[in-house]
C-alpha positions as a Markdown table, in Angstrom:
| # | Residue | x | y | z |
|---|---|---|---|---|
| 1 | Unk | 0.0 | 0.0 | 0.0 |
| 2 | Unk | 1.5 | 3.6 | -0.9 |
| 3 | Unk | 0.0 | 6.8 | 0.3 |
| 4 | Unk | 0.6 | 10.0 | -0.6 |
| 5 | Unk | -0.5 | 13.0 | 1.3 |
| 6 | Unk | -0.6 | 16.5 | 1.2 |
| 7 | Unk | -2.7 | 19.7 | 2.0 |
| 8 | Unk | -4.8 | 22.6 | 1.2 |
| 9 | Unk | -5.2 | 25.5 | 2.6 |
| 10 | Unk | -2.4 | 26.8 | 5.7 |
| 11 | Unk | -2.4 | 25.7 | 9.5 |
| 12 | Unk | -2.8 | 28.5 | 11.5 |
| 13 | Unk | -5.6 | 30.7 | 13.0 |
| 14 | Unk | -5.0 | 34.4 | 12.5 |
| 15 | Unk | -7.9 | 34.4 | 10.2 |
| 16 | Unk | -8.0 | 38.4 | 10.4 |
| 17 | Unk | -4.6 | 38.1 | 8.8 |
| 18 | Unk | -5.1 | 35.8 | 5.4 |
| 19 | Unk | -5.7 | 32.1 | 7.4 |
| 20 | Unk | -7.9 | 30.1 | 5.1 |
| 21 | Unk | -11.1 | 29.2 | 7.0 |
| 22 | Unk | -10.5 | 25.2 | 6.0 |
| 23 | Unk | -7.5 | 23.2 | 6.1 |
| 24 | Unk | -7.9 | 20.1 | 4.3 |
| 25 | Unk | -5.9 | 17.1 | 4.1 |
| 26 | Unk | -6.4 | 14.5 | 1.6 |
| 27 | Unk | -4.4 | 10.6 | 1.4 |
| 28 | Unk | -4.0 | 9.1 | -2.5 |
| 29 | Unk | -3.8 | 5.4 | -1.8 |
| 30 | Unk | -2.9 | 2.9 | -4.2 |
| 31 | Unk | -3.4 | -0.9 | -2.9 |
| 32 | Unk | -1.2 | -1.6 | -6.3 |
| 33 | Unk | 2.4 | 0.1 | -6.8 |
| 34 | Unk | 2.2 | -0.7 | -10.6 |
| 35 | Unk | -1.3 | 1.2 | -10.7 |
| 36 | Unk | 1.0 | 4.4 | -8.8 |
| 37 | Unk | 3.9 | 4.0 | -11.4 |
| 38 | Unk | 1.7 | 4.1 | -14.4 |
| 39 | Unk | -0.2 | 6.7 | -12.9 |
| 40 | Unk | 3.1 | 8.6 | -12.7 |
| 41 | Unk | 3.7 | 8.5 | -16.1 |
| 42 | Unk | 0.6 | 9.6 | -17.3 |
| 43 | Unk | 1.1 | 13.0 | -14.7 |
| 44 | Unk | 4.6 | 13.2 | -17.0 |
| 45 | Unk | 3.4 | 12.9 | -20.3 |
| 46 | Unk | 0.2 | 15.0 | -19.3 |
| 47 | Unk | 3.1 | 17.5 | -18.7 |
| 48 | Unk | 4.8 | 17.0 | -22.1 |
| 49 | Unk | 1.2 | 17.3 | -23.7 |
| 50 | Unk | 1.0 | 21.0 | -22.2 |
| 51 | Unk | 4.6 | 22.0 | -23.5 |
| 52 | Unk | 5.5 | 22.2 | -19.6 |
| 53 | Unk | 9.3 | 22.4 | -18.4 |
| 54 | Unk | 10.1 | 18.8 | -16.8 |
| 55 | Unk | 11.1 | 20.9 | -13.6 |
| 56 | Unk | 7.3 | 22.4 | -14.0 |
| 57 | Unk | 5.4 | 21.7 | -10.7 |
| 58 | Unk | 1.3 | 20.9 | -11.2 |
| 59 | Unk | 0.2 | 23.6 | -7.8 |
| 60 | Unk | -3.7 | 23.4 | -8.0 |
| 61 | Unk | -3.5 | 27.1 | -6.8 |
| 62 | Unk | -1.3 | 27.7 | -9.4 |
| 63 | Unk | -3.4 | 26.3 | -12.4 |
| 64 | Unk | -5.5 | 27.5 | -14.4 |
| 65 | Unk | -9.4 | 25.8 | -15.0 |
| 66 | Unk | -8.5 | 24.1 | -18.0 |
| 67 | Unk | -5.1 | 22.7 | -16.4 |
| 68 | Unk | -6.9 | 21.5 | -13.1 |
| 69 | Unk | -9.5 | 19.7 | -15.5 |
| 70 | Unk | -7.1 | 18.2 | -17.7 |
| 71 | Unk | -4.9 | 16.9 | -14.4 |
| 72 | Unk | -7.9 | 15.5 | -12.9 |
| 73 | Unk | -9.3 | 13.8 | -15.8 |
| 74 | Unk | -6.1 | 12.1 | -16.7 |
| 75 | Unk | -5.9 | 10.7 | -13.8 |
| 76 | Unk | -9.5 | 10.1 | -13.2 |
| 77 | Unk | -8.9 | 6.8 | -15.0 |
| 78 | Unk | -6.6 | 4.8 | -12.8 |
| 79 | Unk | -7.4 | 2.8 | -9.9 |
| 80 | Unk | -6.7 | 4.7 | -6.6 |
| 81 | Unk | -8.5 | 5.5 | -3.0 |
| 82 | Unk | -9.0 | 9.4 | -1.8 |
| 83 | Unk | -9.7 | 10.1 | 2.3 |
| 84 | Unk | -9.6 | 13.5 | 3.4 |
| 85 | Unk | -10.2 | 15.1 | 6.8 |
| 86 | Unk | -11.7 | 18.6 | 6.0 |
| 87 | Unk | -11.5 | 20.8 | 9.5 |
| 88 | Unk | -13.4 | 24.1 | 9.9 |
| 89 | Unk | -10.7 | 25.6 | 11.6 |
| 90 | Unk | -13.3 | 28.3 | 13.3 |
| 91 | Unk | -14.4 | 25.2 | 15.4 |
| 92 | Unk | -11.2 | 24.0 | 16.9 |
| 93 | Unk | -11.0 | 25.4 | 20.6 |
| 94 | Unk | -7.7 | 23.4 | 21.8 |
| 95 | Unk | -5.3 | 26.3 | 22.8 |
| 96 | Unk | -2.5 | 23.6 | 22.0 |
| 97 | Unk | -3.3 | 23.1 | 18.2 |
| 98 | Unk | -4.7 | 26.8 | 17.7 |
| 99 | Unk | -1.4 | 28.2 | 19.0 |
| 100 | Unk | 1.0 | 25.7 | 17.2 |
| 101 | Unk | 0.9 | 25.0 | 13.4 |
| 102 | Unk | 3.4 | 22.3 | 13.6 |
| 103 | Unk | 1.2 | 20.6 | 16.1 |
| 104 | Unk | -2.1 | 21.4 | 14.4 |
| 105 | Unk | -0.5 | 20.0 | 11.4 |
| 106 | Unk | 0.8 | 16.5 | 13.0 |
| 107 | Unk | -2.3 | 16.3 | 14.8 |
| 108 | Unk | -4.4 | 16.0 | 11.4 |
| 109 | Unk | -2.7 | 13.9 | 9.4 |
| 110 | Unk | -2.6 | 11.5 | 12.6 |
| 111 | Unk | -5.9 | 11.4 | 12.6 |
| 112 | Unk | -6.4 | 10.8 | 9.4 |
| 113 | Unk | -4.4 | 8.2 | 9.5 |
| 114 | Unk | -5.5 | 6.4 | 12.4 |
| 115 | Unk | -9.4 | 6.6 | 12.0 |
| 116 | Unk | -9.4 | 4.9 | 8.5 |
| 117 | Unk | -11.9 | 1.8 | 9.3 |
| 118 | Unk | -8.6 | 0.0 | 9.1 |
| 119 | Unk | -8.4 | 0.5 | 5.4 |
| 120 | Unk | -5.1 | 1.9 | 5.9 |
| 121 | Unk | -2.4 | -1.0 | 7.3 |
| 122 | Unk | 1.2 | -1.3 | 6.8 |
| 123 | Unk | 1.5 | 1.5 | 4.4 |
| 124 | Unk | 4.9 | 3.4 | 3.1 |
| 125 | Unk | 3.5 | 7.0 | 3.1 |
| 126 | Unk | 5.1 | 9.9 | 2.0 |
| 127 | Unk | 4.3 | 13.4 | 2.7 |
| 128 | Unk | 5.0 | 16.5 | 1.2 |
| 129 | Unk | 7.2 | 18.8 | 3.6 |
| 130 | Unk | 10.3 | 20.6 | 3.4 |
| 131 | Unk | 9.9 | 22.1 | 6.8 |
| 132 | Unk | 13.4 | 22.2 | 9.2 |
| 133 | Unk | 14.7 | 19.2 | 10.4 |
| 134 | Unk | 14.0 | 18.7 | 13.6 |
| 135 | Unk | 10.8 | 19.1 | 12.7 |
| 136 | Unk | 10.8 | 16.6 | 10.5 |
| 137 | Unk | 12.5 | 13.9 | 13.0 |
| 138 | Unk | 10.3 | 14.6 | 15.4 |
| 139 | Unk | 6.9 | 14.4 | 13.5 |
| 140 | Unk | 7.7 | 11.2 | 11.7 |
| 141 | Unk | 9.0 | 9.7 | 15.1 |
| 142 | Unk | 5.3 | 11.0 | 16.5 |
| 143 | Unk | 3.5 | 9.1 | 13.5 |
| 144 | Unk | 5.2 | 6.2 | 13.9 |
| 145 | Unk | 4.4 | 6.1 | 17.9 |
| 146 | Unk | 0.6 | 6.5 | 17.3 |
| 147 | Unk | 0.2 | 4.6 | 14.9 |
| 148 | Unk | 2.1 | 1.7 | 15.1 |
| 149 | Unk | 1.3 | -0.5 | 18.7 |
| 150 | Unk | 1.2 | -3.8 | 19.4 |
| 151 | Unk | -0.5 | -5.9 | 16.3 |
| 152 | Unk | -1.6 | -2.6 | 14.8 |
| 153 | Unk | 1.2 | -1.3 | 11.9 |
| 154 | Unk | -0.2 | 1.7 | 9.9 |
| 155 | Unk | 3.1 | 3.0 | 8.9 |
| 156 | Unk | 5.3 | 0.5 | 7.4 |
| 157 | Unk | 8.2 | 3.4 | 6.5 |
| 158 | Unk | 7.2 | 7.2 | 6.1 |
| 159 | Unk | 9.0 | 10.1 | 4.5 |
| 160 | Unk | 8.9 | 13.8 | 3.8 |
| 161 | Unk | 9.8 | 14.6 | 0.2 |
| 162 | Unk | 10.4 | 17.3 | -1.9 |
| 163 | Unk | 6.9 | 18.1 | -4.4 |
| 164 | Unk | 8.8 | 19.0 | -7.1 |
| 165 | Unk | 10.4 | 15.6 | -7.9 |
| 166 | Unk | 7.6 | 14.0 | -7.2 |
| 167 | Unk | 4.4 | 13.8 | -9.2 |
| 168 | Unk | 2.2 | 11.6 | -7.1 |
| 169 | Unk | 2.8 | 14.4 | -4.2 |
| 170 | Unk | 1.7 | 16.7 | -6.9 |
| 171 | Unk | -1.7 | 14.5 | -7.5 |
| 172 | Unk | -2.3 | 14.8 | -3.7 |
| 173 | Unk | -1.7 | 18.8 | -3.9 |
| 174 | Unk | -4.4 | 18.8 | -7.0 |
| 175 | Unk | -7.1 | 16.6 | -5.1 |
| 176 | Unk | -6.3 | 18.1 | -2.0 |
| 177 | Unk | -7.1 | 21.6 | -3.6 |
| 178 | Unk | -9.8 | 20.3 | -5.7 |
| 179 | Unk | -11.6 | 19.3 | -2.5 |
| 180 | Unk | -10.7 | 22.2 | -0.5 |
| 181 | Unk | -12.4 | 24.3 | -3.7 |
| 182 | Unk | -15.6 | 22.6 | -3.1 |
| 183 | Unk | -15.9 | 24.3 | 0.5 |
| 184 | Unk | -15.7 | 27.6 | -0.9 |
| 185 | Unk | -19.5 | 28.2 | -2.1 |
| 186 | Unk | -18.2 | 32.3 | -3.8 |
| 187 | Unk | -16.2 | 30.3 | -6.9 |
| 188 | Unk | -18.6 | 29.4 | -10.1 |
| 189 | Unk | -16.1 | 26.2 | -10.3 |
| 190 | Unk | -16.3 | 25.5 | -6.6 |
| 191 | Unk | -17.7 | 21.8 | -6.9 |
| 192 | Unk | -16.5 | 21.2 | -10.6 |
| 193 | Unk | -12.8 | 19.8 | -9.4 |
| 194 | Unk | -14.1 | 17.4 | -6.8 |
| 195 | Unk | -17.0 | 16.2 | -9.3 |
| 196 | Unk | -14.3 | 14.8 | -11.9 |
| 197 | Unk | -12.4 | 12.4 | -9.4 |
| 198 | Unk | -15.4 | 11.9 | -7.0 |
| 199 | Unk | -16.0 | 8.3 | -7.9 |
| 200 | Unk | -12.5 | 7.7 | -5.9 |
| 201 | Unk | -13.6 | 9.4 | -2.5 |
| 202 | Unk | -13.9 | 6.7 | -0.1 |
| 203 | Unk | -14.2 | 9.1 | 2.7 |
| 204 | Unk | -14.2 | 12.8 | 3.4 |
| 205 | Unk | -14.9 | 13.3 | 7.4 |
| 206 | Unk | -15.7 | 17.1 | 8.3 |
| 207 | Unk | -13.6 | 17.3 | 11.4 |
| 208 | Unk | -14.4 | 19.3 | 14.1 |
């Protein structure tokens, strides 16, 4: 089982200074690691197709309509699983995940993680981040100690890696995005992203 993960929106809770009102975190699991290679190289010859630079990075913020479309429905037709958490951040009230991003951060993606109906097990995850590290030590060595205990392995291995060399990352950035989108009722395309790949959802919990 692979997993990819990344996020939408930013961590923190100074909304009166730009923080996004959701912050969404999405999983792109593939029970088949043929099914992620080949999905792979679609994402590169998708790029190829639009006369991108190889070192081009797909950012759904970054994108125009027409490029989120094409993404999405490209890789619409492989075989993979999406789970999200979706938090309202407005709701949280813990002064310990309000007050610390890195926390808040580590926090949902465990979560997510562990509440899965065990349809997440033994899994080599990787998740974008560049962040420093001791940061990065300590919140894989955090993952790992929730969970994985006693005959209960969620995390086989787990990683941080860079986005830009690494295009299933950039799927979960797109979905992630997409879904984050669809939360946001003032865009004419709000639910159009999460409509293409919604046949994949398996689970999108509003946390709060």
């Amino acid at each position: 089982m692979l997993i990819f993960i990344d996020d939408s929106g930013d961590p923190g809770f100074k909304f009166n200074r730009g923080s996004t009102n959701f912050f969404v975190i999405s999983l792109i699991i593939f029970d088949d690691e043929l099914e992620a290679e080949k999905t792979a190289v679609a994402i590169k010859n998708l790029k190829r197709t639009l006369n991108f630079p190889d070192g081009m990075e797909f950012k759904f913020f970054r994108s125009s309509n027409n490029v989120r479309k094409e993404f999405l429905q490209t890789v619409n037709y492989f075989k993979f699983r999406i789970r999200s958490v979706v938090v309202d951040k407005s709701l949280i009230r813990s002064e310990e995940l309000r007050g610390n991003k890195n926390s808040f951060y580590a926090y949902t993606i465990k979560t997510v993680l562990k509440y899965s109906h065990k349809t997440i097990y033994d899994a080599k995850i990787k998740i974008d981040g560049s962040g420093d590290r001791i940061f990065r030590k300590s919140f894989l060595s955090y993952l790992k100690r929730e969970l994985n205990s006693g005959n209960k392995q969620i995390i086989r291995n787990c990683k941080m890696v860079n986005s830009n060399s690494n295009t299933l990352i950039q799927m979960a950035d797109m979905i992630a995005g997409s879904i984050r989108r669809s939360y946001d009722a003032s865009k004419k395309d709000h639910f159009l992203y999460k409509s293409i790949i919604a046949g994949h959802i398996e689970d999108e919990w509003r946390f709060k």
